[in-house]
N, C-alpha and C positions, 0 to 999 in steps of 0.2 A: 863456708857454710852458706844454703842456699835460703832466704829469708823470702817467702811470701805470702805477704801481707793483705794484698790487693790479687785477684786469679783475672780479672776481666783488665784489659789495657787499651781496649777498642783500636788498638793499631793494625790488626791484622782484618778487618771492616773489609780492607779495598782489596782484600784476595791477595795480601803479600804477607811475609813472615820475615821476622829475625832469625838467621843462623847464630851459630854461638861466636862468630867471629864479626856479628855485627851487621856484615850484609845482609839485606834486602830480599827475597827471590818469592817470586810466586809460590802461591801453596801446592800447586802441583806439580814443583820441578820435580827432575827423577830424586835428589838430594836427602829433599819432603818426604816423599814418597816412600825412600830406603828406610829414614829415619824412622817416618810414621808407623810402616809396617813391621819394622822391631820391635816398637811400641804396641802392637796388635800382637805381636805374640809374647810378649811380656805377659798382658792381660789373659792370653791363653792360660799362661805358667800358672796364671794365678789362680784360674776355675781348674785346672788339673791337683795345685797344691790343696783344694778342698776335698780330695779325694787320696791322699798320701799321709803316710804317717812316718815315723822313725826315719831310716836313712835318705829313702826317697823324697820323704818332701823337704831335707837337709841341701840334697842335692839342689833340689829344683829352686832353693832359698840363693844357693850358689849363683844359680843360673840368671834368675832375675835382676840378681845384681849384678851379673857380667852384660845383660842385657842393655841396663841402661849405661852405664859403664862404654857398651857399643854404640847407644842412639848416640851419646855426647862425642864419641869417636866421629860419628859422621855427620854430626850437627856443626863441625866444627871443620870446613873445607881449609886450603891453604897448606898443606901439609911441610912443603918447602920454608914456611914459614914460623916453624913452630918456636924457632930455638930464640925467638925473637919478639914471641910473644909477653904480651906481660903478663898474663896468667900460663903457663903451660898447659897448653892440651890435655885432656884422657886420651888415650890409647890403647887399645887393644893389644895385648900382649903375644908374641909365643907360647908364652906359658901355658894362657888358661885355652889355646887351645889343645895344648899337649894335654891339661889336666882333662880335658873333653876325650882327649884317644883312651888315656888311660881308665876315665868312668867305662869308657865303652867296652874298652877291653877287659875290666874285671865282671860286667856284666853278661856278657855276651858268653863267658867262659863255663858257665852254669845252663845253658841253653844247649835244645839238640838245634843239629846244623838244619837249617828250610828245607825244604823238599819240595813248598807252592806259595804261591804269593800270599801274603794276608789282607783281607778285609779292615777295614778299621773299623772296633769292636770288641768285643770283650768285656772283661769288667769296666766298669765308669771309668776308673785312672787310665786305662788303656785307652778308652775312647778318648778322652780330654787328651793325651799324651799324641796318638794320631792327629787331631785339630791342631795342638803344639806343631808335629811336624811338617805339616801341609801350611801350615801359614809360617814359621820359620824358612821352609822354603820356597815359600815367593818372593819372603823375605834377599834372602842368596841371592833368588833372579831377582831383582829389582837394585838390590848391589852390586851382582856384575854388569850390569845395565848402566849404571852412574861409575862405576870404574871405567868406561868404555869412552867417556865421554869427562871422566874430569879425575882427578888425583885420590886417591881411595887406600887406606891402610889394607895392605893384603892381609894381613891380621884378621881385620874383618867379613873378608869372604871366605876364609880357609875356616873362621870362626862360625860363622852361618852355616858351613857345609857339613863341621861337624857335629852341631846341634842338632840338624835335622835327623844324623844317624843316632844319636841319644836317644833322642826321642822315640826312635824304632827301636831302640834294643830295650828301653827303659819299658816301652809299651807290649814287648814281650815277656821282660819280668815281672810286668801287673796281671799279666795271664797265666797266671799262675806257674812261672818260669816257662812261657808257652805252651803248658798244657791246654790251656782256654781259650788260645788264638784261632781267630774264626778263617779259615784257609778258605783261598780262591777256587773254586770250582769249572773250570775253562766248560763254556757251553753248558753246565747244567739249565740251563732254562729253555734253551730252543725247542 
């Protein structure tokens, strides 16, 4: 259980941070960076859950928790090392991104098939749900970006990837099963 008592620890002053394994790193490594901007869309989740009700914000209750569930995934480098740790790591699972295909796929199933690109727009939970998936996937790039460069749970990119498409399909069934999706117009304004 996480106890805090005290929220300010003036350690991070000199532009460096604790990862969850204790080291040290600059607040702008790519590491940070991943971490932090999961954390940016967590807080998205959260201004879209003010707009959801019944299954949808069930879900997205899901999701927040698998969110941070992922910052601690990647707050927590050393991967070769885990079995040896004295606390065991979180980890991102197989599962919950299978359980992300299968959201997608019972949603998706009630929808007609695109025809043009959408705008992001539509009702409020649509638009929140598009900022979801524009900032989840920076999220992804900024993950494979720190996979490229240090040891990273493929869990969690395959997990960010399929987030982003939730968030698309989730934001078609706030438009009123995509009746209410605002579609792209190629050249209408020239």
């Amino acid at each position: 259980m996480v106890i805090l008592s005290k929220i300010y620890t003036r350690t991070g002053d000199g532009g460096q941070t604790a990862l969850g394994n204790g080291d040290r790193v600059v607040k702008h490594s790519a590491r940070v960076n991943a971490y932090g901007t999961v954390d940016e869309t967590n807080a998205t989740v959260g201004l879209a859950r003010q707009h959801a009700a019944g299954d949808m914000d069930a879900a997205l209750s899901r999701i927040q928790n698998d969110l941070f569930d992922l910052g601690a995934d990647l707050c927590r480098p050393n991967m070769e090392h885990d079995a040896g740790a004295e606390y065991p790591p979180l980890r991102v699972t197989a599962d919950q991104v299978t359980r992300l295909e299968a959201e997608i796929d019972a949603m998706n199933a009630g929808l007609e098939p695109l025809r043009s690109f959408i705008l992001p727009g539509g009702t409020a939970l649509a638009a929140h749900l598009h900022l979801c998936r524009t900032v989840s996937r920076r999220a992804e790039r900024l993950a494979v970006e720190l996979a490229g460069e240090e040891a990273v749970n493929p869990a969690v990119v395959k997990y960010l990837n399929r987030l982003s498409d939730w968030f698309f399909v989730a934001a078609r069934v706030a438009n009123d099963g995509g009746a209410a999706d605002v579609l792209w117009v190629p050249g209408a304004n020239r």
